[in-house]
N, C-alpha and C positions, 0 to 999 in steps of 0.2 A: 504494500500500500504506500503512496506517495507522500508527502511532507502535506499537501492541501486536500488532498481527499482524507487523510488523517486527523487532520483540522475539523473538516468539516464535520467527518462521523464523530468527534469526539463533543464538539459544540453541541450537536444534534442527539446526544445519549446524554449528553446533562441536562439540555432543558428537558428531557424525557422525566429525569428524578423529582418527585412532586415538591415542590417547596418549601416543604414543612421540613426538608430534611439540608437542605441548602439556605437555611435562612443562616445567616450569619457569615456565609460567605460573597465573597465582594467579585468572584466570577472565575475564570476556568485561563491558565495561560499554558498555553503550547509551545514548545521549543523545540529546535531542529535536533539539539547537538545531542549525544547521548550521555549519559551520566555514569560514569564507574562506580560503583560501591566501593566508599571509603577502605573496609576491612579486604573482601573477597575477589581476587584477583577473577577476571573475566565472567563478572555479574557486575548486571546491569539493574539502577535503579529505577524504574517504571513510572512512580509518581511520587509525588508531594505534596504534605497539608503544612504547609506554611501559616502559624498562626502566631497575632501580637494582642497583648492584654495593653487598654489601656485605662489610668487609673478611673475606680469606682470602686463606691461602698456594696455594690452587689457585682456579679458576674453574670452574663448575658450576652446573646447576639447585640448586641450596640456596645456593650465595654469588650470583646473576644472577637476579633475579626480576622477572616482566613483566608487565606488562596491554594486554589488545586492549581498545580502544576502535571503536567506530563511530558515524557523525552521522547520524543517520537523516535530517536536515536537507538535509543533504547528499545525499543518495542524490535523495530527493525535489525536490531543484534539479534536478539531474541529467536524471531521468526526464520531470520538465516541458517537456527541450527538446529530449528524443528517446524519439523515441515509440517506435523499437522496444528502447528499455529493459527489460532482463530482471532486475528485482530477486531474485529468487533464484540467478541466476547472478552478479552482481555482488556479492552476502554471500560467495559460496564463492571468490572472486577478490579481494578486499578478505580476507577472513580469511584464506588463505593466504599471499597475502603479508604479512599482519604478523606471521602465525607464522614465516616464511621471515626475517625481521628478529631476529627471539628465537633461530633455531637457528644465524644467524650470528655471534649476540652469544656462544654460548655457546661455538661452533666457535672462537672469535675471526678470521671469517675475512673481518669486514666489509671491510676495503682489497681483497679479491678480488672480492668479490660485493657490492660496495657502489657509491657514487658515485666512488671511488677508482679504482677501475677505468674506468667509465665514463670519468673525468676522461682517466684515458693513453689510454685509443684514441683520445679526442675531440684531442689535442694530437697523436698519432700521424698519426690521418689529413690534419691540416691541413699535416702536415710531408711529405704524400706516403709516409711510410710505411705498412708490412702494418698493417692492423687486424680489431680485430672488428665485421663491419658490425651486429652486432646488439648492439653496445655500449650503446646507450642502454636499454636494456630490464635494466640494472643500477642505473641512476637510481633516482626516486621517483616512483610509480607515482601522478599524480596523479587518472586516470580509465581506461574500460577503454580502451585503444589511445594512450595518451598518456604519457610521460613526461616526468618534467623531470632533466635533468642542469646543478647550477647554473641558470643563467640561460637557459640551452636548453630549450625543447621539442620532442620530437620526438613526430608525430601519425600513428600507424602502421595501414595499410591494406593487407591483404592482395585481389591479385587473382590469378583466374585470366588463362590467356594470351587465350583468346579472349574473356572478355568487358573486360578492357582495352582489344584490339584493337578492340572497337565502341562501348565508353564516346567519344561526343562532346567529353565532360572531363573532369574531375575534381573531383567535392564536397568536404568535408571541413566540418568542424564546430569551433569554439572562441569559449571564453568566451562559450557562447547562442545565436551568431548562426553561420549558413549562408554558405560560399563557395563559392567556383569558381575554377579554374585551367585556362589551356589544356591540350589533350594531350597531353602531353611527349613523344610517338611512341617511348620505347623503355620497356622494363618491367626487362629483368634478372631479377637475385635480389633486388636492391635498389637503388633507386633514391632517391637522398636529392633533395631539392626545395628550397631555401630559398623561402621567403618573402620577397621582397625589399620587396613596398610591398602595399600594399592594408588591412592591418590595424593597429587602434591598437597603438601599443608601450606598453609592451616586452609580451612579449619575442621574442629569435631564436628564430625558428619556422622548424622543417623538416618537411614533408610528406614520409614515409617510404614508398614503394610495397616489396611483399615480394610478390613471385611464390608464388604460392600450391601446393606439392607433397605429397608424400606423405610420409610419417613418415619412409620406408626413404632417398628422395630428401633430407632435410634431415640426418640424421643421417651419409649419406655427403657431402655437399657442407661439414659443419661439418669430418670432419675431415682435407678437404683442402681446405682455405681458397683454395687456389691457382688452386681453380674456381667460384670465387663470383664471379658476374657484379655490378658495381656500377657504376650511372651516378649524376651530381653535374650537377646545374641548377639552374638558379633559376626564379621565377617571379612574376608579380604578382596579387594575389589580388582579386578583386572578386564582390561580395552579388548 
């Protein structure tokens, strides 16, 4: 997709989002050039909520005010090293979440829905305590199925049961280049993987397997946690 036809579908999927949810931002800007991720060599960063507090005795869209950005640059790295790349679904997945960034600035409820959170289940689970196995997915959403929490990435892949069960291995994709991993033989609800050697560092890298169900099935299993199936392996990765 081109730098203006990029423009345009991305101008055209934000006035899509009903207002109520972009009230306190001040509009959408687009940029040519792509953006390198600070930490992660050859990731790219997709968007930005850009937000400045100015002084008031409450907080609100009039004192909290934001800008979505996007690197078209970025998308377009992206798309070059995966072909089944869906740019109009990645604008509506990219703008959401930086709007979802602005409604917690204004909620003030980023330590919930933020990295903060992420951060204690991450320290939770290495303590053997109850977690949220879908903690990482409050991190920063560096690509679609990817996040980073701190210096972690987690690289997340939903299967079904049976076609898990005849996958020979497991693909997975970062910074450009194509891997593989043995079978891990069980699937779960989730199935966290480290990375233990095969790829340059940094950084900690875990391959997240997510059994693939039905709406009614995920939203009864969130909220009795007690029956979420979770396996912990490592693994070495090789091109």
């Amino acid at each position: 997709m081109d730098f203006e036809t990029f423009e345009t579908q991305s101008r055209r999927i934000y006035e899509s989002i009903p207002k109520a949810y972009r009230e306190g931002v001040d509009g959408l800007t687009v940029h040519r050039a792509a953006l390198p991720h600070p930490r992660f060599p050859g990731v790219y960063t997709l968007g930005e909520c850009l937000t400045e507090s100015y002084p008031s005795s409450w907080d609100g869209p009039d004192t909290l005010r934001s800008q979505v950005l996007l690197h078209w640059g970025s998308f377009r790295a992206l798309a070059a090293v995966d072909p089944t790349f869906d740019w109009n679904e990645q604008i509506w997945e990219t703008l959401t979440h930086e709007l979802r960034h602005h409604l917690e600035s204004l909620a003030d409820t980023d330590d919930l829905l933020g990295v903060d959170y992420a951060m204690e289940h991450t320290f939770q689970r290495h303590q053997g305590l109850d977690f949220d196995p879908g903690y990482y997915r409050h991190g920063d959403r560096l690509a679609p199925g990817i996040y980073a929490v701190e210096d972690e990435v987690y690289i997340e892949q939903f299967w079904k049961r049976a076609d898990f069960a005849r996958a020979p291995e497991i693909r997975f994709s970062w910074a450009g280049r194509s891997y593989g991993i043995g079978h891990p033989g069980e699937l779960g609800d989730f199935h966290f993987i480290r990375i233990v050697d095969g790829i340059p560092a940094p950084p900690y890298l875990e391959l997240v397997l997510v059994r693939r169900s039905s709406w009614l099935k995920r939203t009864r299993a969130a909220l009795r946690r007690e029956d979420i199936e979770v396996f912990e392996s490592g693994a070495e990765a090789r091109e």
